[in-house]
N, C-alpha and C positions, 0 to 999 in steps of 0.2 A: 090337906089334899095335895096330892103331888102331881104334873101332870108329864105321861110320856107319852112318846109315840111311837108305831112301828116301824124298826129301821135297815126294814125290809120287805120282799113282797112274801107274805105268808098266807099258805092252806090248809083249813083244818077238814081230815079225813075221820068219818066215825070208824072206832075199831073195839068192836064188841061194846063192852061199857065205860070205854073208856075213847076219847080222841087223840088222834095222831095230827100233830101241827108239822106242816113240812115248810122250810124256808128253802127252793130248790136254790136258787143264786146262790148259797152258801152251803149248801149241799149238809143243812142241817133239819136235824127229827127232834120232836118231843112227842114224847106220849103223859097227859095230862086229863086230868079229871074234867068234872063239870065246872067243879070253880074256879081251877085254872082257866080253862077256857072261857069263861066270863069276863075275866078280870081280862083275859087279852084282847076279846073282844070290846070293851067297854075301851080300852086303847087304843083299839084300831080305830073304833069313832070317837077317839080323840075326847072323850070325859074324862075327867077327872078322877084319879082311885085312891084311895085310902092307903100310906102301906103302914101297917101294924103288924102283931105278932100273926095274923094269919095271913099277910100275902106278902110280909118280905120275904122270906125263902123264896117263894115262888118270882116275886119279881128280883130277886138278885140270881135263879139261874135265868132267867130271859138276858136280863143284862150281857151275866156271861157268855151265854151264848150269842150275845150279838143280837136277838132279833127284837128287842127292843131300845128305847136310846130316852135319854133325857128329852123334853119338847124342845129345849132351849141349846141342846147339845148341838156338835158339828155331824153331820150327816156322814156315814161310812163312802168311801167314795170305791168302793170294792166291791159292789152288790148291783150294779148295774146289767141289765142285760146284755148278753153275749151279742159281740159287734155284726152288724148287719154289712152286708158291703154297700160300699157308697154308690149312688148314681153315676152315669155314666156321663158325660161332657159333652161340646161341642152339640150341632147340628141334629135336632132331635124328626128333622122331620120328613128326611131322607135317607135312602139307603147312603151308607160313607165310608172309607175305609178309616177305620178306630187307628188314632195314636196311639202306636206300641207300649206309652206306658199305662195306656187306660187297660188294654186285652192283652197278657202275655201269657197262654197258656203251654205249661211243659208236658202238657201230656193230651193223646189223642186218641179217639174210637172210632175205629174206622169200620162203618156199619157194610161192609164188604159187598154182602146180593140178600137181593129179597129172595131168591131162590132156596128151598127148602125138600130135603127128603122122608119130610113128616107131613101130618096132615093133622094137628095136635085139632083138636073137635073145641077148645077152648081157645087157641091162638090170639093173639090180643092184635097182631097186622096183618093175621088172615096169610100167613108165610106160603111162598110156592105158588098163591093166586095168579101173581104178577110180576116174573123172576124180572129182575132188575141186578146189571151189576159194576161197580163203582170201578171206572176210570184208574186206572193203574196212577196216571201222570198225576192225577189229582189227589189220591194218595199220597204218591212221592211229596209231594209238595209242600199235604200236610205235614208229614215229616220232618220235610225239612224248613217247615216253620216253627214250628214245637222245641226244633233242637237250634236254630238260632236265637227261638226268647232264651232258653235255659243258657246259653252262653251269654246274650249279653247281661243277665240280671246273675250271673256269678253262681247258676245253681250247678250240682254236681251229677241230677238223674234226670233222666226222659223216660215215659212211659208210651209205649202204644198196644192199644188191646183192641179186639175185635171182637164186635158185637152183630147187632142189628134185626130187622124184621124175617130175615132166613137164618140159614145155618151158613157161618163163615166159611167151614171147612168144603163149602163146593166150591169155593172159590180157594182152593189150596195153592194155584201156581201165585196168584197174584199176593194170597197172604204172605208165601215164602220170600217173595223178592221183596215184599215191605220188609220183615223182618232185616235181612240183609243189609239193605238202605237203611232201614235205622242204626244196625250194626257200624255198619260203616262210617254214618257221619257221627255218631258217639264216642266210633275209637278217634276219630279225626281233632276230637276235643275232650278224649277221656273221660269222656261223659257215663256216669251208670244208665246202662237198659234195662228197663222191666216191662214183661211181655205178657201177655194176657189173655184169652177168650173165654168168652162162652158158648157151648156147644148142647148139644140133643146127644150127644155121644153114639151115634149112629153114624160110622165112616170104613176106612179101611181100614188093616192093619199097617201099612206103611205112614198112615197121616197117622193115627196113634203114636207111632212113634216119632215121629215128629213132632207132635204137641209134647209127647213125654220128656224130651230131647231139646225144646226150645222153649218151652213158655215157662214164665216166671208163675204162673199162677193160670189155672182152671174151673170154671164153674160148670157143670155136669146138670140138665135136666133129667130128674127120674122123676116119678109119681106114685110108684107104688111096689108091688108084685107084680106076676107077669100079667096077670088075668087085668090087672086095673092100668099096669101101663102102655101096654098093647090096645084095650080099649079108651084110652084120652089121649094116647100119643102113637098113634096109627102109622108106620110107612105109607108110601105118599100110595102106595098099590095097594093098601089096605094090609098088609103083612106086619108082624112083630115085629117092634123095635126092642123089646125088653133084653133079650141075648145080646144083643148090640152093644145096648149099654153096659151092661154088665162086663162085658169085653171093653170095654172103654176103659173102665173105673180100674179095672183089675191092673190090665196095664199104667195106668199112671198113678194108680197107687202106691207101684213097685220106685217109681223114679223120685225124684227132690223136689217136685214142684207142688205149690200148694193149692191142694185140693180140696175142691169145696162143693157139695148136691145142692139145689132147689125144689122142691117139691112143692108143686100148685096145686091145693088144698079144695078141691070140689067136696058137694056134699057126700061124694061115692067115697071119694080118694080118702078123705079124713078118716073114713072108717079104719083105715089099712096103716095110715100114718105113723100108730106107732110101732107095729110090724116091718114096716117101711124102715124104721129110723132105727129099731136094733139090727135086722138085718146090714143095714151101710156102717152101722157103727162094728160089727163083729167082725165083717167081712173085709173091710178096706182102712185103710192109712188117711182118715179125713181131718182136716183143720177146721170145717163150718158143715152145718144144715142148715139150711136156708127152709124155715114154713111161710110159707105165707097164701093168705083164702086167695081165692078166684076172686077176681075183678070181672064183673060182665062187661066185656067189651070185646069187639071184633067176633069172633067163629063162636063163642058160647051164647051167644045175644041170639042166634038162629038156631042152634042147637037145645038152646030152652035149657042151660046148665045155671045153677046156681049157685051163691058160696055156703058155706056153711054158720052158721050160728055164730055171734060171737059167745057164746059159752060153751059151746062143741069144739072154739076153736081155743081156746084160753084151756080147759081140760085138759088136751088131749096134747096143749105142749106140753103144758106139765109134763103130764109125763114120758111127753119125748126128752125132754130137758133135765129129768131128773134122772135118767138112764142114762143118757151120755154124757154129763157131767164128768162122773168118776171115772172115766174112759179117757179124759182129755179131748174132748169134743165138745165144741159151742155150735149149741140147737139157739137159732138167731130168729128174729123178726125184726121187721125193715122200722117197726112203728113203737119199738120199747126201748130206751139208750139211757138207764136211769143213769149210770157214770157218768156222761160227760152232757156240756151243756153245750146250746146251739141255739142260734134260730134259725137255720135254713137246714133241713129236710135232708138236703141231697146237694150235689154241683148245681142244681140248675139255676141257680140264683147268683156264682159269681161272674158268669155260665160258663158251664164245661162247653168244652170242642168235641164234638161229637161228627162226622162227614157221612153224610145220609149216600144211598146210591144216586142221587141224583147231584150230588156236588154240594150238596144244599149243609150249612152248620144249623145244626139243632143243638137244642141245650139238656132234652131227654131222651134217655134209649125209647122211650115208648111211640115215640113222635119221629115216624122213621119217613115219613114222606107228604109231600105236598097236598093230599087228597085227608090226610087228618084233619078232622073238627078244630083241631088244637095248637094245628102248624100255624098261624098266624101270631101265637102268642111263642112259640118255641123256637119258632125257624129263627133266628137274626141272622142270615148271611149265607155268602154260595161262595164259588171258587170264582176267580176271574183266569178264563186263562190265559189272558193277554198280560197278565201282569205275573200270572202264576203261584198268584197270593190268594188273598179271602178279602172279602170285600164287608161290611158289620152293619145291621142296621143301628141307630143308637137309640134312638125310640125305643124296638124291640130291648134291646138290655137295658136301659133302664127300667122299664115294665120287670123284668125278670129279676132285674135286682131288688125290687118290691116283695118278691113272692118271698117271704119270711110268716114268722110267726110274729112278728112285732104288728104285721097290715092284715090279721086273721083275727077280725071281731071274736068272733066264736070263740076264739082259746083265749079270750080275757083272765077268764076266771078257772080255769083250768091246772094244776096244780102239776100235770105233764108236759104243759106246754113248751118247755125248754127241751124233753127228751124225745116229743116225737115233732118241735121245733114246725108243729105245723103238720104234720105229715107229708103225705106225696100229690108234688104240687097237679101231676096231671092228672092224676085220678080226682083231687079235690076241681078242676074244671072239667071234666068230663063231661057230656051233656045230659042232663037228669039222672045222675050218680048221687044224689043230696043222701038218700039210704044208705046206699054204701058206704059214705064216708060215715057218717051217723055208725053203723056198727063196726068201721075201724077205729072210730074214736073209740068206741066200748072197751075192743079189744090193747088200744095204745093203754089206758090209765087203769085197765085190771091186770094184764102183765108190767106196765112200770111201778105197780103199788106191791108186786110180788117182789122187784127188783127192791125197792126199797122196805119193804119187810125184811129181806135178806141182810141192808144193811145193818138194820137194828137188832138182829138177833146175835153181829159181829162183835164183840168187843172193843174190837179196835176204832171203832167210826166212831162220828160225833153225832150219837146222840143219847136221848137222858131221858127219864119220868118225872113226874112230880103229878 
C-alpha cells in the first residue's frame, strides 16, 4: 500500500459517462473513468491505494500532472490561491486620511450627474430621478491625486473614465475641462492618458465627435431593435432612443477608439439578443459585447421586470458567442473568466476610486450615492476641501478588502470559484437578492465549464484522459 495525497485543490465534474477532474490553480483537466475517479478520491480521503498493473498508469499521470504528490513528499508551493489584498492599517475606527502607501490609486471614475436623458424602465439608480452634478474643483483634484500617486510610485499611465448613476455626456463642459487637466498634468510628467466613458449613446453630433476624437475607449448601452430599445430605454419624454444610438456607434465606429455595446438582458430583450448581437457585429467596428441578465434593482423592482432564465440566458449566448467569434468579436459576461484566475470579482476589494456626485469615494459604479442600501459598505471616503484631498475611512477598506472569494462560504466547493472569484460583490449584498445570485452562480459554472470544454478540445493545453 502506498499512500498519496492531493497536491492541489481539485473538482470532479460529471461529463456524459465519463468525469472531468479540474485542478483550476493549475489550470489543469483530466477526463477519467469511474475507477480513476475512485482511486482519486479514495486519495483525497487520504486511504491508502494499492499501485499495481491496474492503477499505476493512472497514478503516474496524476503524478505528472501535478495534482497528486507523495504523503511524505514536499508540498508544491505554486498552487496557492491567487493573492487577496492585504488589510488596511492604522486606526480602524474612524474616518482618517489613509498613508499614501496603504491607497495609491492611478486611475479614476468620476461619476460626473445623476442627471439622465433616458428613462431606461429597468435603471438600477433610478437615473434623471434626482439630477445631481459633481463639483468641477473636486474633480480636478481627483485628478490631480491619481497623477501624483503615479509619479511618486514610478508608474508611466493615468487613467480617468466617466461613469455614473446618469449619462456623463450632460455634463460635457465639465467632462472636457477634466480631460484637459488630466492632459495637462500627464504631459507635465509624461505620463500616458487613457480616457474612457460609458454612455446611453443618446447625445449630439458634436459631443459624438468629441468622444470619437478623445476617449481612449467607449462603452455604448443598446438593448435590442428599435421596437425593444425604444421600449426599455425611453427618452426621458418618452421618445426613441434607438436612432440615437445607432448615430452614436456609427460614428465612433469609424474613429480608433475601442469600442464596446452592453446589452441588459430582460426576459423581453433576450428574445432579440441574438438579432441584437449579429446586427452590432455586421454593422459596426466592435472590440466587446457585453450580455449580461437584468438585476432587479432600482426602476425594474416597480416596473415588475424580471431576468431571464439561467438556461435562456446560457443558450442564447451561445449563440451570440459562436457568431461573433469568427468576426473578431468577444461576446463577454461579467461572471465567466476561465483563463485567468482571481479572487476578487472586480476593483472593489483593492478599492477602486470611484467620486460619486456628491464628493463621496465609492468603491462600485453601482453604489453611486448616499441613499443606497449599500453605501455603508462601499462608500469609504469624501473630498475634503480644505485640504483639497480625500479623506478614507479604514474600517470601511478593510471590510472591502475582505470581499474576495477566499470569505465566500458558498464557493468552498465550487470548481469556478477562481473565475467568477466570487462574483459581483454588490449584487451578492443587495437586500433579498439571495435568487439572484443563486441563478448567477447557475449561469457563472455553466458558461466557465463551456470555457473549459473549449480548452480541452485544444491541443495545445494541459489536459489528458485516462
Amino acid at each position: 500500500m502506498t499512500r498519496y495525497r492531493l497536491a492541489t485543490e481539485v473538482f470532479s465534474l460529471p461529463r456524459g459517462g465519463e468525469h472531468l477532474v479540474y485542478a483550476p490553480l493549475l489550470q489543469t483537466s483530466v477526463v477519467v473513468n469511474g475507477a480513476a475517479l475512485n482511486l482519486l478520491a479514495n486519495i483525497a480521503a487520504e486511504r491508502a491505494v494499492t499501485r499495481d498493473a491496474r492503477t499505476r498508469d493512472v497514478l503516474d499521470l496524476l503524478l505528472e500532472l501535478q495534482l497528486i504528490g507523495k504523503a511524505n513528499g514536499r508540498r508544491r508551493t505554486g498552487d496557492a490561491p491567487p493573492a487577496s489584498p492585504s488589510p488596511a492599517g492604522g486606526d480602524e475606527g474612524a474616518a482618517a486620511e489613509l498613508e499614501p502607501a496603504a491607497l495609491r490609486p492611478t486611475a479614476v471614475t468620476l461619476f460626473l450627474t445623476s442627471a439622465c436623458n433616458l428613462r431606461c424602465i429597468y435603471c438600477y439608480a433610478s437615473g434623471g430621478e434626482q439630477p445631481r452634478y459633481l463639483d468641477e474643483g473636486v474633480a480636478r483634484d481627483a485628478i490631480d491625486f491619481i497623477v501624483d500617486n503615479a509619479v511618486a510610485d514610478g508608474q508611466t499611465k493615468a487613467t480617468v473614465t466617466f461613469h455614473g448613476g446618469g449619462e456623463p455626456t450632460l455634463a460635457g463642459t465639465v467632462m472636457k475641462r477634466c480631460v484637459e487637466h488630466a492632459r495637462r498634468r500627464c504631459a507635465e510628467h509624461d505620463l500616458e492618458l487613457s480616457t474612457g466613458t460609458a454612455t446611453n449613446g443618446v447625445m449630439s453630433d458634436a459631443m459624438r465627435d468629441y468622444l470619437a476624437e478623445n476617449m481612449t475607449s467607449v462603452m455604448v448601452s443598446i438593448d435590442g431593435p428599435a421596437a425593444v430599445q425604444d421600449l426599455l430605454r425611453p427618452q426621458a419624454d418618452g421618445g426613441p432612443s434607438s436612432a440615437a444610438v445607432e448615430r452614436t456607434l456609427a460614428r465612433l465606429s469609424a474613429s480608433d477608439c475601442t469600442l464596446g455595446t452592453r446589452l441588459t438582458c430582460t426576459t423581453r430583450g433576450l428574445e432579440h439578443a441574438e438579432e441584437t448581437v449579429r446586427h452590432l457585429v455586421d454593422a459596426y467596428r466592435l472590440n466587446t459585447i457585453h450580455l449580461e441578465p437584468l438585476f432587479a434593482c432600482g426602476r425594474s423592482v416597480g416596473n415588475g421586470l424580471q431576468p431571464p432564465s439561467a438556461e435562456h440566458f446560457v443558450d442564447v449566448f451561445r449563440a451570440c458567442r459562436e457568431y461573433a467569434g469568427p468576426h473578431g468579436v468577444e461576446v463577454a459576461y461579467s461572471g465567466a473568466h476561465q483563463a485567468s484566475l482571481a479572487c476578487s470579482f472586480c476593483q472593489v476589494s483593492r478599492p477602486s476610486f470611484n467620486i460619486t456626485t456628491e464628493g463621496d469615494v465609492t468603491a462600485c459604479y453601482e453604489i453611486t450615492g448616499r441613499d443606497d442600501p449599500r453605501a455603508e459598505t462601499f462608500i469609504y471616503g469624501s473630498h475634503d476641501p480644505e485640504q483639497r484631498s480625500f479623506v478614507f475611512h479604514q474600517k470601511r477598506i478593510a471590510a472591502l478588502r475582505r470581499l474576495t472569494v477566499n470569505d465566500a462560504p458558498r464557493c468552498a466547493r465550487c470548481f469556478a470559484k477562481y473565475h467568477c472569484a466570487g462574483d459581483c460583490p454588490s449584487k451578492r449584498l443587495y437586500p433579498g437578492a439571495d435568487d439572484a445570485v443563486v441563478a448567477r452562480c447557475a449561469i457563472n459554472r455553466r458558461l466557465t465549464l463551456d470555457q473549459l470544454e473549449e480548452v480541452i478540445r485544444c491541443p495545445t493545453t494541459s489536459a489528458a484522459a485516462i
